[in-house]
N, C-alpha and C positions, 0 to 999 in steps of 0.2 A: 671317595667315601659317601660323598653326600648323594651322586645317584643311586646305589640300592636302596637307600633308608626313603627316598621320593617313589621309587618303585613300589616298595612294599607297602607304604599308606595307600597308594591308588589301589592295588589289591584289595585293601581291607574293607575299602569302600566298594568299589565296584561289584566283588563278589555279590556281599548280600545283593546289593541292589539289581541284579541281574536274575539272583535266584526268586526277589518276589516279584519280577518283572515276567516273569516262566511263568510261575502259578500263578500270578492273574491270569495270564494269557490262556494259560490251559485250564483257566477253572471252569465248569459243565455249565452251559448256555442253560436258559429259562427254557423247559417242556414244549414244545408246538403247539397251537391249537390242533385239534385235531377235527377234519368236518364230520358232521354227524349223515348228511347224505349230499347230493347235488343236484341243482335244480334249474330249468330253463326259469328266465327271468322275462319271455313273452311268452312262454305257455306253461304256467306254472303246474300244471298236472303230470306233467312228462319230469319225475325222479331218476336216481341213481346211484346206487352206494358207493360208485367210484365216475372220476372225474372223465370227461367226454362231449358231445356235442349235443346239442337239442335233437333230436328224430324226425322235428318237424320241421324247424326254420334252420338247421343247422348252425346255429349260435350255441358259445362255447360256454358250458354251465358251470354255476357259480356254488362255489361251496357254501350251505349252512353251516354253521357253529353252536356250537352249546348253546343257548342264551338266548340264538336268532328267530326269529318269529320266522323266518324263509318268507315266499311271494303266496299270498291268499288267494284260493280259487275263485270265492266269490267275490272279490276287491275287485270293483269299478275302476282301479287306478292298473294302467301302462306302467310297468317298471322296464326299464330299458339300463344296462352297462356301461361302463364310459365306451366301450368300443360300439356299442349299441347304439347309442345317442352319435358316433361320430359315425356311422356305417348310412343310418338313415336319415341324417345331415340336419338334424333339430336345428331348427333356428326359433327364440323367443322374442318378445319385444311386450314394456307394458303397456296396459291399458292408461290413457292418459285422456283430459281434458283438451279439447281444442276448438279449433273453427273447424266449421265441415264445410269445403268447397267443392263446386257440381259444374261441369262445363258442359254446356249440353249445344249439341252440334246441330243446327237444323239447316235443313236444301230450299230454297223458294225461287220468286222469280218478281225482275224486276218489273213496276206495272206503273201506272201514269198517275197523275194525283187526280184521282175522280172529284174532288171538289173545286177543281179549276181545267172542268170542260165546258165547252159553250158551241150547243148547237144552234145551227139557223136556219129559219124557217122560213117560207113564203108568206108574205104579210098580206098579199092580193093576190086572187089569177092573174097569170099571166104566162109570156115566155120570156123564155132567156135569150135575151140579146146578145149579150157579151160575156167571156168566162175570161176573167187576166189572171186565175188559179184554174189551173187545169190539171194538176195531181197531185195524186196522194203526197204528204212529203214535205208539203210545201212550206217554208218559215214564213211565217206573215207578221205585219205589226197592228198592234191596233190602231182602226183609222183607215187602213189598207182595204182600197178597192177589190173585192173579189167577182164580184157580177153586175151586170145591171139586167133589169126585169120589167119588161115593157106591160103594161097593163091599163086596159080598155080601163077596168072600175077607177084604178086609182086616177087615170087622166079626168074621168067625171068630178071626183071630186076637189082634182086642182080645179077645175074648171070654175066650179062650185064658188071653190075661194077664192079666185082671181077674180071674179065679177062682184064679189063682196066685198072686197078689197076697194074697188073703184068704186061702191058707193059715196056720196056726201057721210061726212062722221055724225054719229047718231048713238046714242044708248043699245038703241036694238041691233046697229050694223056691228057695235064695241060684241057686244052677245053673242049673235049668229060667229063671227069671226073668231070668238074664244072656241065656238062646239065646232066650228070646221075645222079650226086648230090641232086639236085635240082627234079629231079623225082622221090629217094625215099624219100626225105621230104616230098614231096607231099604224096607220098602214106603212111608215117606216120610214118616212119623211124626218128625218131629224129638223130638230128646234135651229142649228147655225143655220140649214138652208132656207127656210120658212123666213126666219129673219133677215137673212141676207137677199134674199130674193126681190124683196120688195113688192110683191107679189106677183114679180113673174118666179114660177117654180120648175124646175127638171121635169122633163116629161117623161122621164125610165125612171126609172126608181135602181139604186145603187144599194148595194149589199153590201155591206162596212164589217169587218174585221172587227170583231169585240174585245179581242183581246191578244196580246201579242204572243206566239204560239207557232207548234205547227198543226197544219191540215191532216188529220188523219182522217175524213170520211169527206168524198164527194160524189152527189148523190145526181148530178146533172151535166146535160150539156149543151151547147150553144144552139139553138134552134126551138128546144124542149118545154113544152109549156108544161106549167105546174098550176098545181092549186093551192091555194090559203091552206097554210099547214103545214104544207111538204117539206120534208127534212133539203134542204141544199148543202151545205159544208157542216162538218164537227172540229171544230178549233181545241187542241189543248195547250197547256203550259206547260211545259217538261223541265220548269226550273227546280222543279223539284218533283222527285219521284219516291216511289210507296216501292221499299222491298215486303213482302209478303210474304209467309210461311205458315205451314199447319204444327201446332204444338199439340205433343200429346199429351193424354192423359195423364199420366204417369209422371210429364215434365211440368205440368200447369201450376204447381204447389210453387215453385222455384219461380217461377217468370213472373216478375213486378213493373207495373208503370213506370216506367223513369230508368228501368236498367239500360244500362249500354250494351249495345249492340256490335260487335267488330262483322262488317260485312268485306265479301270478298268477290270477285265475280273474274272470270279468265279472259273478258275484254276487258279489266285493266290488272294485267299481271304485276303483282308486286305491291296492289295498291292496298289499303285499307280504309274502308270508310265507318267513323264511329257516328252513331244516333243512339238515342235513347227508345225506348218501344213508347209508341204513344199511343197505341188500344189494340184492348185484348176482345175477343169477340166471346160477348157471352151466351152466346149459342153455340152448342157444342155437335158437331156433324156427328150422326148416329152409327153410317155405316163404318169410319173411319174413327173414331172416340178422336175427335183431335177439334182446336179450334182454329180459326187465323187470325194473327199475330201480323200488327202493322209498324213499322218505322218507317221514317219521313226521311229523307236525305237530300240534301243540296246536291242539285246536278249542276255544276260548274261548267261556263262556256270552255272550251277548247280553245278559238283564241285560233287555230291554226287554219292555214288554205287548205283547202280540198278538203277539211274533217267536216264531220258533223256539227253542229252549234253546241250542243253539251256532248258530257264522257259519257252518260248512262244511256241506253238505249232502249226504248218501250220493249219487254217480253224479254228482257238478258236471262239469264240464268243466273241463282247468286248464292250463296253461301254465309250463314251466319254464325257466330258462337257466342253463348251469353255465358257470364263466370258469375254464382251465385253463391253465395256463402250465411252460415248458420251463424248463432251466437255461440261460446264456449261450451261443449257439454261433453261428456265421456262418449269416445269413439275407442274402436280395435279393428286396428289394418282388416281391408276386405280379405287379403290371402287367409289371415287368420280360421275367417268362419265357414263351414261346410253345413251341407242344407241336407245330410241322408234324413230317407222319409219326409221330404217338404219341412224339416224344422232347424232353426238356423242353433248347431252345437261350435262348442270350441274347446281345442283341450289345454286346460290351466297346469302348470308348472306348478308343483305343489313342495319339488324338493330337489335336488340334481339329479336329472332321471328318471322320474317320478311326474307322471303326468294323469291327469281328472280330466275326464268326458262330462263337459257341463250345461244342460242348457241353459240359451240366451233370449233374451226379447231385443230384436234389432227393430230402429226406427228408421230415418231416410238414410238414402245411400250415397255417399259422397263416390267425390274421383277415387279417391285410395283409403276412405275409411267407412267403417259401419259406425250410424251412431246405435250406442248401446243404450237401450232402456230398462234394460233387468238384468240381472245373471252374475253379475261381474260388478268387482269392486276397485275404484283409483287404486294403481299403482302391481295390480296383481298382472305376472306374464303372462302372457299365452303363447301357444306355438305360430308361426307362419311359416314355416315351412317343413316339412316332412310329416305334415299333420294328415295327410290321408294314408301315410301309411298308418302311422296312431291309429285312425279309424278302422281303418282293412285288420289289426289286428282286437281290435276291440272287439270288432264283431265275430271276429273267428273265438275270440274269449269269451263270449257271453250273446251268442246268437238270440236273436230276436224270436219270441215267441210268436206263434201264426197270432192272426188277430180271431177275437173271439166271434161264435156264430152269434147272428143278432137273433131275440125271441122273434115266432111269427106277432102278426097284432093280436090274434086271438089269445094266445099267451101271455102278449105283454099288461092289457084291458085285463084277462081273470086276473093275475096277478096282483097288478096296481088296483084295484076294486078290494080284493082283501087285505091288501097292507094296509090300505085304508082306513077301513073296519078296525086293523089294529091296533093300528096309529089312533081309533078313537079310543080305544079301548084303556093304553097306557095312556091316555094323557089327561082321562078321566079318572085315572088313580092317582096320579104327579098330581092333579086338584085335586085330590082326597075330594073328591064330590061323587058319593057310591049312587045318587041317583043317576046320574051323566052314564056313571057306568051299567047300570042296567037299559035304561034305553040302546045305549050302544050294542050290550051282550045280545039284545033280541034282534038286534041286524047282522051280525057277524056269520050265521049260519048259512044263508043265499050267496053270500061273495066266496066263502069255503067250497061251498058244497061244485061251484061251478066251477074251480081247480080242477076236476076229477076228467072233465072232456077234454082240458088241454093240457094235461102233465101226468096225467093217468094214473096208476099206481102208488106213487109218489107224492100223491095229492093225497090218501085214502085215509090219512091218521088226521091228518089235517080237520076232514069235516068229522070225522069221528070227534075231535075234541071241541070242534068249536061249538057242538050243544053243550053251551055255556049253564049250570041250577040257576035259577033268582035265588039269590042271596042278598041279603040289606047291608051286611055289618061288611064295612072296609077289610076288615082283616081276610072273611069269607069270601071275597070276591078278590082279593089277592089271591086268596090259596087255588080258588078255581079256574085264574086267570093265567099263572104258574106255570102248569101240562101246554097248554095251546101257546103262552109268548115264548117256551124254551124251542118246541117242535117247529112255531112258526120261523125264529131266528136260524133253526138251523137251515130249514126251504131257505130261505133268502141269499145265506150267505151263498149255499150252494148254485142259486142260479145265476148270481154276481160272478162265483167263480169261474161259469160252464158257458155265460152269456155275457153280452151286452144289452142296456136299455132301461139298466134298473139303478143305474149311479145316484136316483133321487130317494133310495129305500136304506137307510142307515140300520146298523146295528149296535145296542150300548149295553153294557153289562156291568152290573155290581157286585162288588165280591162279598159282600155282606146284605147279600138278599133274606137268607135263611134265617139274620137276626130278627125280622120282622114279619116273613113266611116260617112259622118253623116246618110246617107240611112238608117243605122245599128239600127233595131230595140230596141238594147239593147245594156248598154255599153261595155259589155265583147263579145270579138271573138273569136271565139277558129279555130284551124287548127290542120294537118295533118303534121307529118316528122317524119323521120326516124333517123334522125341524134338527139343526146343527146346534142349537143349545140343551144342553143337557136336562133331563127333567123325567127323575127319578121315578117309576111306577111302585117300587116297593117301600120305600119311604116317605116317599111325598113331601108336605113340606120340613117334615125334622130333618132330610139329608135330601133336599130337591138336588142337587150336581154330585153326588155321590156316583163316581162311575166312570167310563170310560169307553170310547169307541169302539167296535172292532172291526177290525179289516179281514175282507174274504182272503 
């Protein structure tokens, strides 16, 4: 008994609860939006009342909606799809603050240290007896016999001082014996021999090694007489040697006294040798812009048989890198910036998708960054990679105007000669001083009138207006200044539009010129100046900045 009576409660539940489990289910879903057209999302001109592909890039169009503004023709900003941004592989990164590091690579060669050469010369005529260096090459120490040099003079004056020597001692013999002294010094007689002699002296005179080195120039040979002067051997030091390098222009901002230097050279594979630069040469070679750049390096003996005495070898070939770095400043990756038309752009990420062609002011250039000095602000993205197609279609979006014809000079001189005149004209009214303004009125006509040879036709209303009446009273010379600053504003704008050359000829206008010209056919005036602060011609000083720019 008790199961039917459990059956029929489940029923009584379950029904309803099933029947309003239907009707929700099948209650009539919320309306579609419905698009109002479709639109390419990189070339927004290309429409369609039904859903399809671009015509042009073939990307697949995006429906507007009631409500949607859709993509603006003449919007500066890239709108790209999510499959848009993932087709032409956008990659962003932001602008941030850093160190800006510069590795700059330069080629030299290695050379001798020119302040530790020492040539030698012939101190008397004579010939050469004996050579105990006989080639290039040669390691010598200082002290080391390299020649000896027979000579007629210098035997006279041992002679000299060997008979002086054997005088009784005497004041005059102490005297003579100092200045014969002193003359075989000169002639090359060192002071141990002279004193050890006793006054018997060498009759050859001996060529001593100044300093311990090797022989890279010999200039004689055994038999050879020479004269007072003559180069015999060039002695250097090659404990230390000069890598050298030419730095250009372009790198000389970065290279500092004291930096480190990593050299490298392939007679010693694997090595590294660090210096600092120790002079920069401030003469700059003219055909080359570059200057040379010296570090000092310890040449280490070798130590081994059969090597060389030191590792570096005079004339190597060598290789340097110096790592330079900036203080903290805002940089954006190099990939980031492209240079169309010589000017560095980049396009800012403004929203997902949504990308701004913006220009920038770039300062130095690191290994992987621009510093940034205008354009951009911490923390905003930019593109670095897929940015030139951004550009390739920016420009297919809003192609570049031809650049404008330049005036000839004859055009540009009449011109600027009459703006002039009218630039005197309003700015003797901005000083409400109506005398200012009649001397000016009676030059105005010759700068006019010579418009008509270089702009012809076009010119003709021009000098027709500028015979200026003499009028005294401000207001009178407003009203007749009126005709000729509305006719001259429009000349200007127009040559501004058609030309380039005149970017220093402004145009400003007030919309309440007629309050204080009532003659004034219309309410706005417009005028002629040069100057960038505003300075009213109709009201002068009651509304001097009253007014407003305008752009051709």
């Amino acid at each position: 008994m008790k199961t039917p009576i459990v059956i029929l409660i489940t029923l009584a539940f379950a029904v309803p609860a099933t029947w309003l489990t239907t009707r929700h289910l099948a209650a009539p879903a919320a309306p579609a939006r419905k698009p109002l057209f479709y639109q390419s999302s990189m070339h927004p001109w290309v429409k369609s009342d039904k859903p399809g592909r671009c015509t042009i890039c073939g990307m697949e169009l995006s429906p507007v909606y009631e409500g949607d503004a859709g993509f603006d023709v003449n919007s500066p900003l890239i709108t790209l799809g999510k499959s848009g941004v993932t087709v032409t592989g956008i990659e962003t990164a932001p602008v941030v603050k850093k160190t800006i590091r510069r590795t700059i690579r330069v080629a030299g060669m290695i050379d001798d240290d020119d302040s530790a050469h020492r040539r030698l010369s012939a101190t008397a005529d004579g010939r050469v007896e004996k050579l105990f260096v006989n080639f290039v090459g040669a390691e010598v120490i200082a002290g080391q016999p390299l020649a000896t040099l027979y000579s007629p003079s210098l035997r006279t004056k041992i002679a000299e001082y060997q008979s002086v020597v054997q005088q009784p001692a005497s004041p005059q013999r102490e005297q003579l014996l100092a200045g014969l002294r002193e003359r075989l010094l000169r002639a090359g007689i060192s002071a141990a021999e002279i004193d050890a002699a006793g006054g018997k002296l060498p009759e050859e005179l001996k060529v001593l090694a100044p300093i311990t080195g090797t022989v890279v120039a010999r200039n004689v040979y055994e038999g050879q007489y020479v004269k007072e002067g003559d180069m015999l051997f060039e002695v250097a030091d090659f404990s230390k040697m000069w890598f050298v390098f030419d730095a250009y222009e372009r790198d000389l901002p970065w290279i500092r006294m004291g930096a480190e230097v990593e050299v490298t050279t392939p007679a010693l594979p694997g090595r590294v040798l660090r210096a600092p630069v120790a002079f920069i040469d401030p003469n700059l070679n003219m055909e080359t812009r570059s200057a040379k750049v010296r570090v000092v390096l310890d040449n280490a003996p070798t130590n081994e048989p059969g090597k060389h005495r030191h590792e570096l070898l005079h004339k190597l070939y060598a290789e340097g890198r110096i790592t330079a770095e900036t203080a903290p400043t805002l940089t954006a990756p190099r990939a980031a910036v492209l240079w169309p038309a010589g000017r560095p752009l980049v396009y800012v990420e403004k929203s997902a998708g949504v990308y701004e062609p913006r220009d920038v002011q770039v300062g130095v250039a690191g290994d992987d960054v621009w510093e940034i000095a205008g354009g951009l602000r911490e923390n905003e993205r930019i593109v670095t990679a897929g940015n030139l197609l951004l550009d390739g279609q920016s420009q297919i979006n809003h192609p570049a105007e031809p650049p404008k014809p330049a005036l000839t000079d004859a055009q540009r001189k009449a011109a600027l000669d009459f703006f002039t005149a009218l630039n005197a004209l309003s700015q003797s009214l901005a000083a409400d001083k109506p005398a200012d303004f009649r001397a000016a009125a009676a030059k105005v006509a010759a700068p006019a009138a010579a418009l008509r040879p270089a702009f012809g036709d076009r010119a003709e209303k021009l000098a027709a207006l500028a015979k200026l009446p003499d009028a005294a009273a401000l207001s009178e010379q407003r009203a007749a200044f009126y005709p000729l600053s509305e006719a001259a504003a429009e000349f200007a704008l127009a040559l501004r539009r058609e030309s380039s050359g005149l970017d220093a000829v402004r145009v400003f206008a007030c919309d309440m010129a007629k309050g204080n010209v009532p003659s004034a056919p219309k309410e706005r005036g417009h005028w002629i100046q040069f100057e960038a602060d505003l300075r009213n011609p109709w009201w002068g000083a009651e509304m001097l900045e009253c007014g407003a720019e305008v752009r051709p």
